[in-house]
C-alpha positions, 0 to 999 in steps of 0.5 A: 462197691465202695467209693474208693473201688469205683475211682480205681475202676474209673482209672482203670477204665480210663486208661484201658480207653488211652491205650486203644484209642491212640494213634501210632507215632511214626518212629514208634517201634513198639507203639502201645496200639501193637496189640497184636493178638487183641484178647484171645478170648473164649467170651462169645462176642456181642455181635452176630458173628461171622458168616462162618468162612473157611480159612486153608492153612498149607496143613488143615482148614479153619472154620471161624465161628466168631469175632472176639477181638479187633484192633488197629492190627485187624481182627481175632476169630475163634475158629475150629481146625477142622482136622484136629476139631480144636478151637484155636484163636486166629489172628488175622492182620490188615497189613503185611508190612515188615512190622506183622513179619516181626512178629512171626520172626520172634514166634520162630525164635521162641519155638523151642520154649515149652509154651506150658512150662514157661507159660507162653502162649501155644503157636500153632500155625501161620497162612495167608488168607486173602493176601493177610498174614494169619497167626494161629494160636491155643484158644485161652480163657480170658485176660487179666483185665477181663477179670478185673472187669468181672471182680470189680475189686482188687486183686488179693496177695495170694492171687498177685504171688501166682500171677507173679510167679508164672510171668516170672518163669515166662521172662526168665525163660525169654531172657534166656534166648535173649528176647525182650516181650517190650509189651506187658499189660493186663490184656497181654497175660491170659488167664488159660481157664479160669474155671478149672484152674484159677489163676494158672496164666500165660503171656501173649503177644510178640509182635512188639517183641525183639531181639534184645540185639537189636534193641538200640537207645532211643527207640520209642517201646511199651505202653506209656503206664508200663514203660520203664525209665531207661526207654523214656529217658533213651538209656540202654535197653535191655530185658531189665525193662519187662521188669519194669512193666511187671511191676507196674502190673503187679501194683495195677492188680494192688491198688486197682489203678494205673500205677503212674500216669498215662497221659504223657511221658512227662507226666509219667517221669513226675510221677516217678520221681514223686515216688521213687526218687529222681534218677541218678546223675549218672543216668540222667547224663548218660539218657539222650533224651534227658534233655526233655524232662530235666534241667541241668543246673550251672555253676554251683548247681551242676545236677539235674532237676525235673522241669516244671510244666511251664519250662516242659511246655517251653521245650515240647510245646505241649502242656501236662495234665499234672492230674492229681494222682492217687500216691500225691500224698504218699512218701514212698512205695512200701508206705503205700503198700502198707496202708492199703487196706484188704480184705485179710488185714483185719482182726475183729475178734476183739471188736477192735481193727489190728493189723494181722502179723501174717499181712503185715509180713506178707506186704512187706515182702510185697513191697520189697519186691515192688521196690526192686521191680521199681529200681531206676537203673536198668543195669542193677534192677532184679532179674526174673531169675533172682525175683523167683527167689524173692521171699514173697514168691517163696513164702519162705515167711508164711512157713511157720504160719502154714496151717494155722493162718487161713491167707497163709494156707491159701497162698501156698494152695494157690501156688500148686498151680503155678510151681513146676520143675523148670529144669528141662523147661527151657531153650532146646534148640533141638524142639520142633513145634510142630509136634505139639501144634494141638490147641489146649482147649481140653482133652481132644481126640487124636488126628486119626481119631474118626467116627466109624459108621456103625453099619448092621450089614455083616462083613467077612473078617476073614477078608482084610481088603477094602469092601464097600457097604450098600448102606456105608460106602466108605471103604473100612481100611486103615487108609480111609478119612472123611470125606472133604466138605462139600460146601464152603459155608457150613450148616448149623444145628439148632438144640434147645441148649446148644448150636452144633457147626457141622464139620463133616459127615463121618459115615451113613446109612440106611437110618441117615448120616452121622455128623462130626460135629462142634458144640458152638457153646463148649468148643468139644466135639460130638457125633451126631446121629441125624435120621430119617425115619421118626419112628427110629428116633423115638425108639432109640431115644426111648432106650437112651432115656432108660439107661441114662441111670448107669454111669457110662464110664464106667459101664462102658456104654456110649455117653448121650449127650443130647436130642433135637429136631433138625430140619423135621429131622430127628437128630441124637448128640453122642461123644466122640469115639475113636475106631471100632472094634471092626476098623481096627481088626482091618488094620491089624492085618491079624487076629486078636491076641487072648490078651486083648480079646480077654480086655474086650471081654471084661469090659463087653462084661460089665457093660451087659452086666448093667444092661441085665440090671435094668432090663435092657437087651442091646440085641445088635452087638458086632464090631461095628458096635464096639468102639475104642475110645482112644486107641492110642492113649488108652489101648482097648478100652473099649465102649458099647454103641447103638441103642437103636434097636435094644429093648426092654426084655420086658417087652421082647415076644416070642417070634420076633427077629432080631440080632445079625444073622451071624451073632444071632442067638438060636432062641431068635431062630427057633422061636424060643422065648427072648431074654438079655442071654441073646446078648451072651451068644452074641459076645461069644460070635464077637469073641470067636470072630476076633480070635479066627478073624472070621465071621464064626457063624455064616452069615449067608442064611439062618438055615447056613448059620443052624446048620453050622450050629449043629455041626460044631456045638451039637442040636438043640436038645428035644425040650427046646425043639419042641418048644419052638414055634419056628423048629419045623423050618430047620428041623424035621420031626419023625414018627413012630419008632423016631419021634426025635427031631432031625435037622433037614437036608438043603433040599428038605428047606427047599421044599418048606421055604422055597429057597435053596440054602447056599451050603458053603464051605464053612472055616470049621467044617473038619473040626470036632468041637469048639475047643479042639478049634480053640486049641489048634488054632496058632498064635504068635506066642504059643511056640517056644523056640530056644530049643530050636523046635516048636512046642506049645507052651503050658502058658498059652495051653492053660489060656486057651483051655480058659477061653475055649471054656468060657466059649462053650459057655456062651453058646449054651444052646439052651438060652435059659442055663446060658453064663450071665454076665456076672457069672461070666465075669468070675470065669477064670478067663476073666479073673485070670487065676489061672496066670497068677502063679506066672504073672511076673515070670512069663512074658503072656501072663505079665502083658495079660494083667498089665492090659486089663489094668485099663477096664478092672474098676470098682463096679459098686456105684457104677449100676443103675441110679434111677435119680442121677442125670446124664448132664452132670457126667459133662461133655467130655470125650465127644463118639458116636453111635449109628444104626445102619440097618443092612439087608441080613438084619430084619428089624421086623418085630414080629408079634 
């Protein structure tokens, strides 16, 4: 760092030093120690932190997770809403006087401002904690001063015309209702992520804000560095004087250091009038407080002229600094503009320093602007609304130089981020804040958002009431939420990476509990799975690990995040998901239409298809292992969970048992070689459930589910009786004449297993075949009532006779002739080529292609890629995953 940049930094320094350690003067309106909201920083705080207390709003609960800023005001706490899990900022106020009532006041005031738009911060909420005052606001990066701190240098043009630009739009928007800031500093413009968008800003803190009504003459206002001339000499006050201050940041960010003195208000005034000039007459007659800074001359000297220090002391009794100041020897403001040197200014190509023309134009504008931010009246100063036609927030001079000049290119790059349409960015009085009460840390999910607990014990979809779950006792309804915490001070998870602050527990099972979860380090959400057995653990890490190749976006698998040890607990990190497939078929209250069953269907697709191309058999695919991703904002896209009991094909033996007993494939039953097929039959069990709303196969028994087997599709043919070493258990082979297999009576099984199958009544009992089920079954759009009768639609019929073919095509007795998921997803079901003569003059044909717009994607780089790393997809989207076994599913692998 050069010697010049260090004095700048040294200033700066210093001054940052005067403003947090003053005191506040009784009759100080807007003291410069307001610093009501400290900085609302993401920046972990040196100290150990809080002791994690719990904050209760009249709407939700805080959890603070640390200190990252305090004043004279009190404190700031990063916190966590722990209904929405959101990080929010939550200023908390030692006092409850009239001066911390002010600054709710102006938030209500502002309300109906667009934060985004307008570049303000996000208020979120207000409470009383423990008899303080408590604000709640969007969580922010870090502040102007922050970054200078970490640069150590100056701020370059381009970087200036964007901040610029930004607290332009704030202020034009604030004088439009009126409100005047009073309080512009470095520490009061956040940068809103610095990373992701650099330089994209927001103004803070409005509790030494007012009404520009209520400003009188003579009140005591901002920081003295920022404070414009009108309040120091006790003139009008109006919204002209957050002008002032934006130029007193704008030159700050220039030349590194405060731009007139902070010491003293007189000190302040002498460095004014060195630069800028004195005032004019008729202000300096009309500012009651005149008299301490200026003498009247008499007689043939009637004007005013600055006291030296020696007369200030005679009248204050105080004697200035008269520092030296860095503009001492300067003319005037252009002139200090001009010679400062940057980074861009200079041309080497001919081994020689010439000004570039581009720079050279660039700092005139600059400077122009300066002068006009700097004007001594108030009454005639610029305005946000003219300074945005200013040509250096325009550029209008750097269009010819577009493309060829680097600064200039880089300057309207940069001015991407800031420029927006403002026409319906201002005042509504109409606009409630409470619709937009969500933190801006990143993309969250939704209030409903939960984490269902997958369980492996079936559940009766032809049942739309609340059922309890010996392994899962929360009911599954649309009326179901998390259970409230049970203890005030929250526990802690420890990675090798990360800290997780356990929110809430979401679901259990006979594996363990599934946490809601916050990743202390990235602020987002994840669900952990925390489970009992090591064993369990071991095996589904082991399979996390295997497909941690595919891309599980878009391969519609649930994105692993991380692993760990808790309390000789092992604990596994997933994304946070919406709802299951199970969970929304509850509130549905009806079967699912073709349309959304063909989006499940594509995606379940491509998912099984990246499975088969690493040799990987999920072997528990359910509703409760389907999960919607945000139902709201992207409706059925959908993601694969719960690896708990997949396994390598290569490692799948003859005799194991596997899969729920409804979604069990018949191979798994008779003993018949396991491939990745038993995935298919269980995709067509989920399909028929989703389109019967009932469970397809029973459940009750493996003899039940056989049974019905054969009913409906017909008995496995000889080959594959005689090939399975569990046959004889369903089936009797007769001699002689009949050397063929027959399906045994209930009272035959009774007499091999010693049980008495149940036999109940089964949905399908009187239908022929699965596409005679398929085409009878009614649905909302098949019937055609403009010619006051009902009649099935060509549309619909053509539909159903696609899905019904791709049914009977899943559940291919033989596993070995089953579709495979490629094949599966060139069906006419799929594809849709039977809908596209009708796809922009039927009603089900436009909603068809219009729905699977949310899966179809280009599958070519989405396979397995032995080198990629999970890590790199980031830890967005936080979901969750869990292995509720049930009493139906035997895990048993028995060899």
């Amino acid at each position: 760092m050069t010697s010049s940049n260090l004095i700048r930094t040294q200033g700066f320094r210093h001054f940052h030093n005067v403003i947090t350690s003053g005191r506040r003067q009784s009759n100080f309106k807007s003291a410069l120690l307001g610093h009501l909201t400290g900085k609302m920083s993401c920046s972990k705080s040196d100290k150990a932190g809080p002791d994690h207390t719990i904050l209760h709003s009249s709407s939700t609960r805080y959890i603070v997770l640390d200190f990252v800023g305090e004043g004279c005001f009190g404190k700031v706490a990063k916190c966590v809403n722990l209904k929405t899990s959101e990080t929010t900022a939550i200023k908390i106020l030692k006092d409850g006087g009239d001066d911390d009532n002010n600054e709710l006041r102006m938030l209500k005031k502002i309300k109906g401002l667009d934060p985004d738009k307008n570049n303000l911060v996000r208020f979120l909420d207000d409470f009383h904690y423990q008899d303080k005052y408590c604000y709640a606001f969007e969580m922010l990066d870090m502040s102007i001063w922050d970054l200078y701190e970490q640069k150590q240098e100056t701020f370059t043009l381009n970087e200036i015309r964007s901040v610029t630009q930004q607290l332009l739009v704030a202020f034009e928007a604030l004088k439009g209702i009126g409100i005047i800031h009073t309080d512009l500093k470095p520490d009061n413009v956040m940068l809103v992520n610095h990373k992701s968008q650099p330089f994209r800003i927001k103004l803070i803190d409005f509790g030494l804000a007012l009404p520009a009504s209520e400003a009188e003459v003579g009140m005591e206002m901002q920081p003295i560095p920022f404070r414009a001339p009108e309040v120091t000499l006790g003139l009008p006050i109006t919204e002209a004087i957050d002008m002032w201050s934006l130029g007193c940041l704008l030159a700050a960010m220039y030349f590194g250091i405060w731009f007139f003195p902070g010491a003293s208000t007189y000190d302040q005034m002498r460095a004014i009038c060195q630069l800028l000039g004195q005032p004019k007459k008729h202000l300096l007659d009309a500012g009651i407080n005149t008299g301490q800074y200026f003498i009247k001359g008499r007689g043939l000297t009637p004007g005013w002229e600055l006291m030296t220090p020696s007369q200030y002391k005679m009248v204050s009794g105080v004697q200035p600094e008269c520092s030296s100041w860095d503009f001492d020897d300067v003319k005037d403001l252009t002139g200090a503009v001009m010679e400062e040197p940057e980074e861009h200014d200079y041309d080497t190509s001919e081994d020689k320093i010439t000004l570039s023309e581009v720079m050279r134009e660039d700092k005139m504008a600059f400077a122009d602007l300066l002068n006009a931010l700097f004007n001594l009246d108030g009454q005639t100063r610029i305005t946000p609304g003219q300074a945005l036609e200013h040509s250096f927030v325009t550029m209008v001079h750097l269009e010819d130089n577009m493309y060829s000049n680097p600064h200039a290119s880089e300057a309207f790059e940069m001015m991407d981020i800031c420029t927006m349409d403002l026409s319906d960015a201002m005042w509504d009085p109409l606009s409630d804040p409470e619709t937009d009460m969500k933190a801006t840390d990143g993309d969250s999910p939704p209030e409903s958002s939960r984490c269902a607990a997958n369980s492996n014990t079936e559940r009766p979809t032809n049942d739309t009431t609340s059922q309890a779950d010996p392994c899962n006792p929360e009911p599954h309804n649309n009326e179901s939420a998390p259970a409230p915490l049970q203890a005030q001070t929250p526990t802690i998870l420890y990675s090798s990476s990360t800290r997780y602050i356990l929110l809430d527990f979401v679901g259990e099972g006979c594996f363990g509990k599934v946490a809601k979860c916050v990743n202390l380090k990235t602020s987002e959400t994840a669900a952990i799975k925390i489970l009992e057995d090591g064993r369990d653990a071991i095996k589904e890490g082991r399979m996390l690990q295997k497909i941690k190749g595919l891309d599980p976006d878009k391969n519609n698998l649930v994105r692993y995040m991380d692993n760990f040890m808790f309390q000789d607990k092992y604990c596994l990190a997933f994304e946070m998901l919406d709802m299951s497939i199970w969970d929304l078929n509850s509130q549905m209250q009806e079967p699912f239409s073709l349309n959304e069953i063909r989006s499940v269907t594509q995606q379940l697709l491509v998912a099984f298809e990246a499975l088969k191309g690493i040799g990987i058999i999920h072997t528990d695919l359910k509703p409760d292992n389907v999960m919607l991703v945000n139902h709201k904002s992207q409706p059925f896209r959908i993601k694969l969970i719960d690896f708990g009991l997949a396994l390598p094909a290569s490692e799948a033996e003859v005799g194991m048992e596997l899969q729920p007993i409804s979604y069990r494939a018949p191979e798994v039953t008779l003993g018949l070689p396991i491939t990745e097929a038993i995935d298919m039959w269980s995709l067509g069990c989920l399909l028929g459930s989703l389109y019967f709303k009932t469970n397809f196969f029973p459940r009750k028994s493996t003899y039940d589910q056989m049974r019905a087997i054969c009913q409906l599709l017909g008995q496995p043919k000889k080959h594959l009786l005689d090939a399975g070493i569990n046959t004889w258990h369903y089936f009797i082979k007769g001699r002689g004449l009949t050397p063929g297999w027959e399906f045994r009576t209930p009272s035959q099984f009774e007499m091999v297993s010693g049980v008495l199958p149940e036999c109940p009544s089964w949905y399908f009992d009187d239908v022929k075949d699965l596409t005679s089920a398929v085409m009878e079954e009614p649905e909302e759009h098949d019937y055609d009532t403009s010619e006051d009768k009902i009649t099935l639609s060509e549309v619909m019929r053509e539909d159903k006779m696609a899905f019904a073919d791709l049914l009977n095509a899943l559940f291919n007795l033989d596993g070995q002739t089953r579709i495979t998921p490629g094949q599966a997803l060139e069906h006419s079901f799929v594809t849709m080529v039977h809908r596209e003569d009708n796809m922009y003059s039927n009603p089900h044909a436009s909603e068809a292609f219009e729905m699977m717009d949310i899966c179809t994607m280009d599958l070519s780089d989405a396979m397995w890629d032995p080198l990629s790393d999970p890590s790199e997809n980031g830890e967005t989207d936080i979901g969750v995953t869990s292995n509720q076994q049930s009493s139906e599913t035997t895990t048993k692998r028995a060899g």
